[in-house]
N, C-alpha and C positions, 0 to 999 in steps of 0.2 A: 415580726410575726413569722412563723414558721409557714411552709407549704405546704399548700392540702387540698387533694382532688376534690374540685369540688362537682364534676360529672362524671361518669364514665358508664360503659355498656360493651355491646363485644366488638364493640368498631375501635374503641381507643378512649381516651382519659382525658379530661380537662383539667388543668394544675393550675393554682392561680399563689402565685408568686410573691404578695406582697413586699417584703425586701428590696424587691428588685424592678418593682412596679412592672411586672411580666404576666401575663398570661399565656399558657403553653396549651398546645393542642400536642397529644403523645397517638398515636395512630399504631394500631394493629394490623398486622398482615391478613388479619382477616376480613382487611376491606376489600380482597379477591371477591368476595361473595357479594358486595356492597350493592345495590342499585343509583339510580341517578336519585330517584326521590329518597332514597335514605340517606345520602351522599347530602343533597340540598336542606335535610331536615335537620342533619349534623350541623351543616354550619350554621344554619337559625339557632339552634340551640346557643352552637361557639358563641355569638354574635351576641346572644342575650346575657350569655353568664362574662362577655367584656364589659357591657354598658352596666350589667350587676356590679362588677368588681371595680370598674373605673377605672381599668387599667389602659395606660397607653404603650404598651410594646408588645409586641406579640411575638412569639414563638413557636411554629410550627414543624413539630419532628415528625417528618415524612420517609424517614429512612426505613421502615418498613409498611408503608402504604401499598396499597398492589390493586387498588381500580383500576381500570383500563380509563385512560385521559377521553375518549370517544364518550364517556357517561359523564363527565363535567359539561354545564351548561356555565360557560363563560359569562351569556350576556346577562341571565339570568341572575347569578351570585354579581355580576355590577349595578343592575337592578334592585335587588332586595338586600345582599350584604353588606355589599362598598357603604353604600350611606350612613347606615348604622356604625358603621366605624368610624367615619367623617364624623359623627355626631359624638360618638364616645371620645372622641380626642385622641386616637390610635396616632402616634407618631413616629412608628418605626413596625417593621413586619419582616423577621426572616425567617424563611426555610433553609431547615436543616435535612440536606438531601445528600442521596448516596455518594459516593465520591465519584459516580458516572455523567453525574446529571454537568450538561455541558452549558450553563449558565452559573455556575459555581464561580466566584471570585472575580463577576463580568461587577462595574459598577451598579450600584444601586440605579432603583427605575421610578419612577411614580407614573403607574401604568393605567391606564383608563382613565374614571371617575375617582380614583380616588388620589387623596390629599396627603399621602404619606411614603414615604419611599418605600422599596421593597426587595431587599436582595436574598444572595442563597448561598450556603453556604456547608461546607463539607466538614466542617470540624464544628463543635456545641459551643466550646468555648472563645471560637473566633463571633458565633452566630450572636451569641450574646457579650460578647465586647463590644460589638457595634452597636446594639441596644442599648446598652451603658451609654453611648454617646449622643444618642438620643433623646432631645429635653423638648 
């Protein structure tokens, strides 16, 4: 099966991947403007259309994301989204992030609550090779 957004709005795209059992968040630089509650309504949304599609790998292109980190609610998204991905069988999660981002090619984490590793990664094609190796 082919790929096909199946969300988007002016924050960024949801792609969901079948072939490659991926689901992709694609992010627009015009989350400068974002709030925290639009910010957290996003990912509810992310979170329902993975437990829709049943996908277990996630891919997150953050390479032109532009919220300010100060409007993420950490414990919150461990709260309401970690589990639902716990739940949908998510077993791999990377971000694809600028080639500044200084966690970039550190090992993979399983960080909080949740049940799946999570690394970052500065090249698409490295981000989803590692995903491929994820069963």
């Amino acid at each position: 099966m082919a790929a096909s957004i199946v969300y988007g709005d002016r924050w960024g795209e949801i792609i969901d991947r079948p072939d490659t059992d991926v689901i992709e968040i694609r992010w627009f630089d015009t989350t400068s403007e974002m709030t925290a509650g639009e910010f957290n309504r996003w990912l509810a949304q992310f979170a329902g259309e993975v437990e829709r599609a049943g996908r277990t790998k996630v891919l997150v292109d953050s390479t032109r994301f532009r919220m300010p980190m100060d409007r993420m609610d950490a414990a919150w998204r461990d709260a309401n989204i970690i589990p639902r991905y716990n739940a949908a069988g998510v077993n791999g999660f990377a971000f694809l992030m600028p080639d500044t981002m200084p966690a970039i090619g550190a090992p993979p984490i399983v960080d909080g609550p949740a049940q799946f590793p999570t690394a970052y990664f500065g090249i698409r094609e490295a981000a989803l090779t590692w995903l491929a190796t994820r069963s």
